[in-house]
C-alpha positions as CSV (number, residue, x, y, z in Angstrom):
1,X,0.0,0.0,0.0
2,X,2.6,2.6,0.9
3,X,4.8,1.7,-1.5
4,X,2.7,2.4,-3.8
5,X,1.3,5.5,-2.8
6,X,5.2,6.4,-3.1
7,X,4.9,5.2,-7.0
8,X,1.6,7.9,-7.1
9,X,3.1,10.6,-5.7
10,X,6.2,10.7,-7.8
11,X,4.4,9.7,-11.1
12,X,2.5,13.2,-10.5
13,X,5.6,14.7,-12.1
14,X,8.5,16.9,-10.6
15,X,9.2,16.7,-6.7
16,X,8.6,20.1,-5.5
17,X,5.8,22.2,-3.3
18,X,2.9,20.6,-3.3
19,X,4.0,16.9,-4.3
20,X,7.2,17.2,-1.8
21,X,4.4,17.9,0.6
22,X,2.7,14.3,-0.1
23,X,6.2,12.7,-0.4
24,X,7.0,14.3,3.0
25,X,4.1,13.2,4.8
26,X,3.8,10.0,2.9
27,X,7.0,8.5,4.1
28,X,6.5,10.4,7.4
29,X,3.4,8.3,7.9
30,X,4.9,5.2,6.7
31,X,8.0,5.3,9.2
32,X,5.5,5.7,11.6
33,X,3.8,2.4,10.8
34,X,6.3,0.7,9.5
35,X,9.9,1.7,10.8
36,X,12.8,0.7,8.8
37,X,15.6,1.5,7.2
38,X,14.0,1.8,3.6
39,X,11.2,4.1,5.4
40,X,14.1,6.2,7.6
41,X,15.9,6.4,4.3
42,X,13.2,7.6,2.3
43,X,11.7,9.4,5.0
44,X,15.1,11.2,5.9
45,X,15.9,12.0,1.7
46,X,12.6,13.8,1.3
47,X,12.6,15.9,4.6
48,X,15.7,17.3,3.6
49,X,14.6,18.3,0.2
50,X,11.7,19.9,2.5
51,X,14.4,21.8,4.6
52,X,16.6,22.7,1.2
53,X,13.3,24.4,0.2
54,X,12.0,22.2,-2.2
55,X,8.4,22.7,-1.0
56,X,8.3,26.3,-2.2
57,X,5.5,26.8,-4.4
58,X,7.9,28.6,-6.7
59,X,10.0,25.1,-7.1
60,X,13.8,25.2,-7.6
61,X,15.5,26.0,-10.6
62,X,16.4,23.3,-13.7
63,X,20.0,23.8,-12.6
64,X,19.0,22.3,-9.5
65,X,16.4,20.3,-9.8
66,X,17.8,18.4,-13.3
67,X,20.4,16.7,-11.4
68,X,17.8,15.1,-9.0
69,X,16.0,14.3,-11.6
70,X,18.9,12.6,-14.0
71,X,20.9,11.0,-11.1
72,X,18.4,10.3,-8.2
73,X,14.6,9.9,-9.2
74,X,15.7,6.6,-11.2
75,X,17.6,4.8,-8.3
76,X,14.3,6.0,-6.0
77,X,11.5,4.6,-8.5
78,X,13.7,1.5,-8.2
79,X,13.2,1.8,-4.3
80,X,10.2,2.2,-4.7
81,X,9.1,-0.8,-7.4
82,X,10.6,-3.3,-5.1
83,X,9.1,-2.1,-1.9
84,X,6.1,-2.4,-4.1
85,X,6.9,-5.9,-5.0
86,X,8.4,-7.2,-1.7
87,X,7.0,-5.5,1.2
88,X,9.1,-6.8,3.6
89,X,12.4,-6.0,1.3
90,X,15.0,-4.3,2.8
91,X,17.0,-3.3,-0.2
92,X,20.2,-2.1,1.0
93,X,22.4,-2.1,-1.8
94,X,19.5,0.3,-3.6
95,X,19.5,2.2,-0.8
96,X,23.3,3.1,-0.5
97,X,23.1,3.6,-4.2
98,X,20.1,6.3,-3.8
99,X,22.2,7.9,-1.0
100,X,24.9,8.2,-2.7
101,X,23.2,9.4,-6.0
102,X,21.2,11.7,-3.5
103,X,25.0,13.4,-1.8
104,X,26.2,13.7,-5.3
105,X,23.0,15.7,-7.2
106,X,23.3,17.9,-4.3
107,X,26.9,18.4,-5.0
108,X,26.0,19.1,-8.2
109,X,24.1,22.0,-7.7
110,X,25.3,25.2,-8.0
C-alpha cells in the first residue's frame, strides 16, 4: 500500500511544493507504521529536500532540480518498485546507491 502510494506521488511529475508535501508526509506516515531503514531512508531523503526548500511553491530551478531528476529519481523509483513488490524487502544495496546518488546531485548544484 505505501509503496505504492510512493509510486503515485512521484508519477505526479517533478518533486517540489505541493508533491514534496505528499512525499514528506507520505514517508512520514509510513515510518511511523512501519519503521525501517528503507522508510528512515526515504523518509530522511525527502525531509531534507523539504528543509533545502524544495516545497516552495515557486520550485527550484532546472539547474538544480535536473540533477535530481537525472541521477536520483531513477535509483528512488527503483526503491520504490521493489518495496512495491516485496513488502518486507530491505534493499540495501539500492538504498546506498540512492544515498549516494542523492549526496552527489546535491553536490551538483550550484
Amino acid at each position: 500500500m505505501w509503496a505504492h502510494q510512493l509510486k503515485q506521488v512521484l508519477a505526479k511529475g517533478s518533486i517540489v511544493a505541493n508533491n514534496l508535501r505528499d512525499a514528506v508526509a507520505l514517508c512520514d506516515d509510513w515510518y511511523t507504521a512501519e519503521p525501517s531503514l528503507a522508510t528512515f531512508a526515504l523518509r530522511s531523503l525527502f525531509r531534507d529536500l523539504e528543509r533545502r526548500g524544495w516545497d516552495d511553491q515557486q520550485g527550484v530551478t532546472t539547474a538544480v532540480y535536473d540533477p535530481f531528476k537525472n541521477g536520483v529519481l531513477p535509483h528512488l523509483l527503483h526503491v520504490a518498485d521493489i518495496l512495491f513488490a516485496t513488502p518486507a524487502a530491505e534493499p540495501t544495496s539500492e538504498l546506498d546507491t540512492l544515498v549516494v546518488a542523492y549526496r552527489d546531485s546535491i553536490r551538483a548544484t550550484p
